[in-house]
N, C-alpha and C positions, 0 to 999 in steps of 0.2 A: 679597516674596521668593517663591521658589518653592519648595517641599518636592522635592529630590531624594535616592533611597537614596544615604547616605554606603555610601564603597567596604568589602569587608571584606575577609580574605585568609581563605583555606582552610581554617587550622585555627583560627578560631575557631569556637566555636558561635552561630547566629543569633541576633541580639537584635533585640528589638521596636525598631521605628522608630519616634522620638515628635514629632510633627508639631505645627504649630500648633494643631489641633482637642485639645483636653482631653480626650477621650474615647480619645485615642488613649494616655493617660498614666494611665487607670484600671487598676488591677489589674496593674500591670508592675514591672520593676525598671529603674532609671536604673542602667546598671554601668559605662559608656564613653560621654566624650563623641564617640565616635561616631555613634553612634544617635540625635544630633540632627539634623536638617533646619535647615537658616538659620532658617526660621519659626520651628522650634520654640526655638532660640535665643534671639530676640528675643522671645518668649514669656517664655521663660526668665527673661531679664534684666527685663522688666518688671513682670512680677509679683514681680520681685525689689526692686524700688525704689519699688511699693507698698508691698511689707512693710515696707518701711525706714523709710517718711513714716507707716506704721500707726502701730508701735512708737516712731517720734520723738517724735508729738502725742499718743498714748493709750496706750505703752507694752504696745499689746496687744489683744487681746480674747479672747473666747470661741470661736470656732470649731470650734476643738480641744476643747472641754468634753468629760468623759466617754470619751475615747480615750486609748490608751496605745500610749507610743513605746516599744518595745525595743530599747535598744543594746545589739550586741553586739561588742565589740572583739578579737581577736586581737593585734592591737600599739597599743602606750601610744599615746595621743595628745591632750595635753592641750585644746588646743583645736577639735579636731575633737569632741571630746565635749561641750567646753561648749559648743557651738555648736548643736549638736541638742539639748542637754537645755535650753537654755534659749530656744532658737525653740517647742520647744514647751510649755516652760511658758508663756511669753509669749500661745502661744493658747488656753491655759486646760488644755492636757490633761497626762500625768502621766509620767514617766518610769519605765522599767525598765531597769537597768542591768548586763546581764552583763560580766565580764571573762573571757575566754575563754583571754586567752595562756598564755603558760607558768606560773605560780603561780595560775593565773584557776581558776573557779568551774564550768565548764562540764565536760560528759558527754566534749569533747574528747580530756579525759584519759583518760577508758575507751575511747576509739576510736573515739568517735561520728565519724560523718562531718558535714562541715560543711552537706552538704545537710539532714541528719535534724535537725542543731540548728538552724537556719536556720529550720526548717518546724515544729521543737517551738515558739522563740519566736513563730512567728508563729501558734500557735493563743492564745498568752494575749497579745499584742500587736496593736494596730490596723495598726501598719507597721512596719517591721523598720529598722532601719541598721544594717551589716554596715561594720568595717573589719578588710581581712585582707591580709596581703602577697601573696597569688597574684593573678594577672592576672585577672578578669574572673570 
């Protein structure tokens, strides 16, 4: 396949485009699957079905040792959270759990903006996951 930029319209703001090269997925945020390339797709999906046969025959490993996932939820969602907290328990590393919505835990309530909590958790987080109802 061939990596070309998916279309975007005006008023979004630019998001990194993440290609079959790995390096192009360091340090970014996946926010729409937009921003996939066909490569990066089939990327996608195959490293996804390694993970699958990892966790089938060995339920796991260490990878993830010594990192921490910060979830941060705005809206309930049962299985979107066990799904990140337990992939990465599965690679050994450790979960942190914000609830952010409306009765949640987060600086939200004082006002914070969701960029400033986004960037709080990701100074005591290795990676962040973010579910929020606004678009992108």
């Amino acid at each position: 396949m061939t990596d070309t930029t998916p279309p975007s319209t005006s008023n979004e703001s630019p998001l990194q485009i993440l290609t079959s090269n790995p390096q192009t997925w360091l340090k970014t945020s996946l926010v729409s699957v937009t921003q996939l390339t066909p490569s990066a797709l089939s990327l996608l999906l195959a490293t996804t079905q390694t993970m699958k046969t990892l966790v089938r025959t060995h339920g796991g490993d260490n990878r993830c040792a010594h990192k921490i996932l910060g979830t941060l939820f705005y809206e309930a969602s049962t299985r979107t959270s066990l799904s990140f907290q337990t992939a990465m328990q599965r690679l050994g590393g450790s979960v942190v759990h914000i609830d952010a919505g409306k009765g949640g835990n987060s600086s939200a309530k004082k006002g914070e903006s969701l960029s400033d909590t986004v960037r709080c958790v990701g100074c005591y987080a290795d990676v962040v996951a973010l579910r929020h109802g606004d678009v992108g």
